[in-house]
N, C-alpha and C positions, 0 to 999 in steps of 0.2 A: 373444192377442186372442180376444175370444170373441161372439158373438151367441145372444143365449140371449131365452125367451120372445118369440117373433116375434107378433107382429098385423098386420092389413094396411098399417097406419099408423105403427106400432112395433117397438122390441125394446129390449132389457137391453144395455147393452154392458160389456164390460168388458176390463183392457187393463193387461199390467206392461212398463214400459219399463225400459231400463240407460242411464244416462247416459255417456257417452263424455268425458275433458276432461284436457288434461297442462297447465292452467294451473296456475299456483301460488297462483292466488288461486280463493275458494272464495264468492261473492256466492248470495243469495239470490232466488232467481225466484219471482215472485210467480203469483199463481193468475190463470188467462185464460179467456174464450171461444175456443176456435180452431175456424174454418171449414173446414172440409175439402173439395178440389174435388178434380175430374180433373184430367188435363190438358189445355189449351186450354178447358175450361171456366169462365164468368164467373156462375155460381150453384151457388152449396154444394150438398154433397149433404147433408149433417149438418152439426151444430153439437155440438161436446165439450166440456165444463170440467173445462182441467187443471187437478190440482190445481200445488200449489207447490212447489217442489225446492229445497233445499239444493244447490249448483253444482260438487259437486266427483264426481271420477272414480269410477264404481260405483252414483253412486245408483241409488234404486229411485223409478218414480214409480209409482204404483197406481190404476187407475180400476176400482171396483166395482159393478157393476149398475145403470150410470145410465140411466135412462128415456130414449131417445130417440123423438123422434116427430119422422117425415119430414115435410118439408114438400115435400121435393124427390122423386118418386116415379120418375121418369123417368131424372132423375140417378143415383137409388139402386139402379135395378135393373141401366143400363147397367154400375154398379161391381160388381155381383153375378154379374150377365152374364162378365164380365173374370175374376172371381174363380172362376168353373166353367173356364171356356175357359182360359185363358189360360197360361203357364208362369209370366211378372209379372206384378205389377200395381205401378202410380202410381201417387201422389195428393201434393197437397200441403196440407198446414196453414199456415193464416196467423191472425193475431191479432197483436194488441198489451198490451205489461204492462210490468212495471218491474223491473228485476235491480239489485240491493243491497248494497254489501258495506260491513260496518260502520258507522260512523256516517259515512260519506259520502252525500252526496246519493243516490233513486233515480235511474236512469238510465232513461229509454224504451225499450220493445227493440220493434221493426218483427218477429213471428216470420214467418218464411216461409221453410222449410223443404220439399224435396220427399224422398216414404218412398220407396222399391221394396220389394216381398216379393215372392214367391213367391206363384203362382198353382194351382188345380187341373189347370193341364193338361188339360181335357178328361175329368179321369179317367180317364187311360189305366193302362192296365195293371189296370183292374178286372176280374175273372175270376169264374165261378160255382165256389168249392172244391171246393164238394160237393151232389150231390142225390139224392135217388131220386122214383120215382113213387108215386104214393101207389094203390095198387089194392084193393081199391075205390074211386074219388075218396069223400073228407071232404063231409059233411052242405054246406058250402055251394060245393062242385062244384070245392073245389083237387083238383089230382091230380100237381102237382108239386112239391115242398120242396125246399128247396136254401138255402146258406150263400152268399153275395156277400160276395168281397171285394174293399174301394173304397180304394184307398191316397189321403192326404191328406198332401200334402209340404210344407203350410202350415202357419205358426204359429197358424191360424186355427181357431176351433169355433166349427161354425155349426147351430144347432138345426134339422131340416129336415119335421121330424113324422113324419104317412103319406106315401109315395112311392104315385102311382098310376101303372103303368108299361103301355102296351102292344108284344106284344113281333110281331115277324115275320122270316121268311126268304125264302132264294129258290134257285136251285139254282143257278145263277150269274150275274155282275152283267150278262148281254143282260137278263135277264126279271124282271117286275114283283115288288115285293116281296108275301108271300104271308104272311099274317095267320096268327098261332101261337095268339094268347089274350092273355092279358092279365095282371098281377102286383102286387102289393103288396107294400112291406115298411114296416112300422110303429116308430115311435117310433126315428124316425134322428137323432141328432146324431155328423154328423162330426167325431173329434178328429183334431189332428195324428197320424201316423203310419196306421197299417195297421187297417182297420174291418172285422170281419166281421158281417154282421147276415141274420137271417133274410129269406126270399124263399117266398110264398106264390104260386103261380100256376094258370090255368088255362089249361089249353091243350089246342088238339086234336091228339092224337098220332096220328092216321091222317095227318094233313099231313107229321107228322116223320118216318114211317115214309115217305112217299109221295118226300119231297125227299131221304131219305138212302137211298131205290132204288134213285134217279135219278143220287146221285153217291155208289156206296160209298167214296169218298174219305174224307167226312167219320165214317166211321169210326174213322180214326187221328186223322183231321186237326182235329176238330172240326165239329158243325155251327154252323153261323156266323147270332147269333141277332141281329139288330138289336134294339134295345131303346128304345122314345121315352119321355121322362116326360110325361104327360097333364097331373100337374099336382101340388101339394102342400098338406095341410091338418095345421093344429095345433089340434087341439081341434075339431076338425069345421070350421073355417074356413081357408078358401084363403087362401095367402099371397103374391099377386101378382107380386112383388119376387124371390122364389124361385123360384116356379113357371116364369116367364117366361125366366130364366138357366137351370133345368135344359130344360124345353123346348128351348133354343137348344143344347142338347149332346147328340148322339145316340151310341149305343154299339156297338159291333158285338163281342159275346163270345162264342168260339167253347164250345159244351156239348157236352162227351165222352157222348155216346150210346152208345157200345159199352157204356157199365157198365150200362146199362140196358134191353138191346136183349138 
């Protein structure tokens, strides 16, 4: 499954399914609207058109780059929300069409079917691989480069553009979080499996040095870096629906200072 070219209002989807079936009979399903909700939800979040499937074991059904435009914003985000956070996610499609076999009459078919996939968890287990400091800081004041890697255990690719990240620490959790600077990393599309992407930031390292004084622990151990996403743009536009889900997920990734100290 994929979400590609996102606008506030939009995105491309696209989608291979396998048919499952140990009938012996092999009818024709016709092509549908299906509405797509949550659960306990009584308004769609999108609306899909499958195409039509030949009914026997293996098929392939393909949906290529179809324009969707939300009508449902609210609904859409909360399933994007799900889809950051979450280990699952639900949804159910429902529609109606007609299944065929031969020259017998078509039959009605009521769809209404519930998925489960696999969720981003939070993105846990995201870790900074690698960094150094940049000394002299770079013409627009980074001073930190570094490699982030964001494991994705979904079938899912989802376009996510510039990330704009602010990051912070603290020296342990009695005391307020203490502002590090801030990050970027540009042109994200997460696929399934393991993503590394560049990470531009700036930050003040009299802080770092001041918090890892105060607990030379996090020299072995990690300094332990909270990371919020402020928000996300494709193409220089904000994407509500994304931003709002990654917002709702916060990070806490411990950065090995000693290589750089």
């Amino acid at each position: 499954m994929a979400l590609l070219n996102p606008t506030p209002d939009s995105f491309d989807f696209s989608m291979t399914s396998v048919l499952g079936s140990n009938s012996p009979f092999h009818p024709q399903l016709a092509p549908f609207d299906a509405s797509v909700y949550l659960p306990g939800g009584t308004d769609p979040i999108m609306t899909l058109e499958i195409p039509g499937v030949h009914a026997r074991n293996g098929a392939v059904t393909t949906i290529t780059g179809q324009h969707i435009t939300l009508t449902n914003q609210k609904g859409f985000t909360e399933y994007t929300t799900a889809v950051v956070k979450n280990k699952t996610v639900t949804f159910t499609l429902k529609g109606r069409t007609g299944l065929k076999l031969g020259t017998l009459p078509s039959t009605p078919v009521n769809y209404d079917t519930t998925i489960t996939m696999a969720g981003m968890n939070s993105l846990s287990n995201t870790t900074i691989a690698s960094f150094r400091l940049a000394n002299p800081p770079e013409p627009d004041g980074t001073n930190l480069l570094a490699n982030v890697s964001i494991p994705n255990p979904t079938v899912q690719t989802i376009e996510l553009g510039t990330l704009y990240m602010s990051m912070y620490t603290r020296a342990n959790d009695s005391v307020p979080l203490v502002a590090l600077g801030n990050g970027t990393v540009a042109n994200v599309t997460l696929r399934p499996g393991q993503n590394i992407l560049p990470l531009r930031a700036i930050n003040n390292l009299s802080t770092v040095l001041a918090v890892v004084g105060e607990n030379p622990k996090f020299l072995t151990e990690g300094l332990p870096v909270v990371v919020k996403t402020d928000k996300n743009t494709v193409n220089g536009v904000e994407i509500p629906y994304l931003s709002q889900a990654l917002q709702a997920n916060v990070l806490t990734i411990p950065l090995n200072v000693s290589s750089a100290i």
